[in-house]
Steps between C-alpha positions, in 0.01 A plus 500: 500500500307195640116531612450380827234211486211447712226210409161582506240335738259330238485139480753300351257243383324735259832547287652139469499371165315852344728725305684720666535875369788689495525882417646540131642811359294841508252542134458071500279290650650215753537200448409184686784254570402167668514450865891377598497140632786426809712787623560778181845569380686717697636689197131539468436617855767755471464618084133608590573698785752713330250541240271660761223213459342352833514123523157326510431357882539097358845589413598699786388214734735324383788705514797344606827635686668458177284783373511729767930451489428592120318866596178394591321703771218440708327707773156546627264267447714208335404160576678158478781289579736776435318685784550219690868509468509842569346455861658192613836693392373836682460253817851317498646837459373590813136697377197259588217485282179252412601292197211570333626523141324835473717861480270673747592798694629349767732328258577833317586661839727247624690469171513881525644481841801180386554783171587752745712352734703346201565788378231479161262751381202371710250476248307222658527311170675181409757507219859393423714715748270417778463153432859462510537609832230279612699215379814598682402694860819499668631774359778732722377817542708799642381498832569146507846554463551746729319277782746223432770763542406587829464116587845431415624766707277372809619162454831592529452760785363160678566123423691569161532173392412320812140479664439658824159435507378849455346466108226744606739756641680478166209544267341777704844710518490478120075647497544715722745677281296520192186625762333165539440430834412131637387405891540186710729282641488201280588484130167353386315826611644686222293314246112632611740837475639497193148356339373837548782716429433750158889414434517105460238287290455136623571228241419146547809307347602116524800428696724417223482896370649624794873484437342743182402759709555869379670759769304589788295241501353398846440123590377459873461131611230370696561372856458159604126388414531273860445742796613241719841554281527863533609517852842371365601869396711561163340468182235267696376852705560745293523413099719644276530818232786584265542712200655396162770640352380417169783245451374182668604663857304596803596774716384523884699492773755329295587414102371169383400295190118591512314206654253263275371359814457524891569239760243673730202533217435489133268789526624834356447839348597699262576870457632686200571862524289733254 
C-alpha cells in the first residue's frame, strides 16, 4: 500500500550535502546514504514507498510528474514544482488557486472538490489516478450526455439544421429539462449564470480544443466588445451559446460543426457539465 507523503517544514538548507537517513529494518541500526544530487530515480521514488519508508524533504522537492505517474503521492504540506503543477492544472480545469508551490489547505480542498466531481475517492491528495485526470479534464460524464440529448431534440424541434436565430431558446429548452434554469433575453447572459451553477465547472480552454469538447458542454460567446456595434442585433446584440454533442457538433437552435471562432467576438466561455 503506498504512504501518502507530506514534507516537513524545516529548512532545506540544513540537509544539502549532509547524509541523509533512512529507516532500516527493525533490530539494526540505519544507515546513512549520501544526499541524491538532480532529481532521484523514479524506481527509487516508488521502491521506497512500497517499502513504507518516507522520502527525505531534498528528494521530495524534487519530485517530478514522472514519479507521481509511477505511485507517488503527495498531500498536505508538500512543497515544490510538482505543487506547482498541481495548481496551475487545478486552475485550467476550471478550480482557481494561488500557484504557490505549497499543498496548503486551500489546495487540499480544491483538489478534494475536482476528486469528487470526477468521480475519485476525494482524498485531497495527489497521486496517479488523480493526476491523470488532471492531465485530461474533458472527460463526458453522464449528465453530460443526457444534456446533449435533450439539445439535439431542441434543435430539431426548432432550426434543425438551419439557424433561426433563436440559439438561446435552443440551449435553454435542453436545461430546463434536466432542471437548470437560465434568464434573459440575450445569449451572453447565460454565462454570469452558468458560472455559478453547482452543475457546470468553468474551464478556461484555447480555441483550438473546442471541436474536442465532451457532451454537454456549454460554450456561450461574448457579444460584440463595440457598443456602438451592438445596436446591429444578431450575434452583434445578443452573443451566442450552443452545446456539444461530443462529436465536433454544436447543438442550439440548429446542428452545426461547433464553431472555433466568432465573427462578432473572440471572447468566450466555457461550461462542462459535472
Amino acid at each position: 500500500m503506498l504512504k501518502m507523503v507530506s514534507i516537513q517544514a524545516n529548512s532545506v538548507q540544513n540537509t544539502i550535502n549532509k547524509p541523509v537517513i533512512l529507516p532500516g529494518p527493525r533490530g539494526l541500526k540505519p544507515s546513512p546514504v549520501s544526499a541524491p544530487k538532480g532529481n532521484p530515480p523514479v524506481q527509487d521514488q516508488a521502491q521506497l514507498l512500497r517499502q513504507g519508508q518516507a522520502l527525505n524533504r531534498i528528494e521530495l522537492r524534487e519530485a517530478t510528474l514522472e514519479g507521481v505517474r509511477a505511485g507517488l503521492v503527495l498531500g498536505l504540506g508538500a512543497e515544490g514544482p510538482v505543487v506547482k503543477t498541481l495548481q496551475n492544472l487545478l486552475t485550467q480545469a476550471g478550480y482557481p488557486v494561488q500557484v504557490n508551490g505549497r499543498l496548503g489547505p486551500t489546495t487540499e480542498s480544491l483538489l478534494r472538490r475536482f476528486q469528487r466531481d470526477q468521480g475519485i475517492q476525494p482524498t485531497g491528495q495527489l497521486g496517479p489516478t488523480t493526476l491523470k485526470a488532471l492531465e485530461n479534464p474533458l472527460r463526458e460524464t453522464a449528465f453530460g450526455r443526457r444534456l446533449a440529448t435533450a439539445g439535439r431534440q431542441a434543435a430539431h424541434q426548432l432550426g434543425g439544421y438551419r439557424s433561426l436565430g433563436k440559439c438561446y431558446t435552443g440551449v435553454a429548452r435542453a436545461l430546463e429539462r434536466h432542471g437548470v434554469s437560465v434568464t434573459g433575453l440575450s445569449a451572453y447572459m447565460a454565462a454570469n449564470q452558468l458560472a455559478k451553477h453547482p452543475r457546470f465547472r468553468e474551464v478556461s480552454l484555447p480555441a483550438a480544443s473546442l471541436s474536442k469538447l465532451p457532451a454537454g458542454a456549454i460554450v456561450v460567446w461574448e457579444r460584440s466588445p463595440s457598443p456602438a456595434l451592438r445596436h446591429r442585433g444578431g450575434g452583434w446584440t445578443h452573443g451566442h451559446i450552443s452545446i456539444a454533442d461530443g462529436k465536433g457538433r454544436e447543438m442550439s437552435d440548429y446542428i452545426d460543426k461547433q464553431r472555433t471562432s466568432y465573427y462578432v467576438s473572440n471572447r468566450y466561455r466555457v461550461f462542462l457539465p459535472k
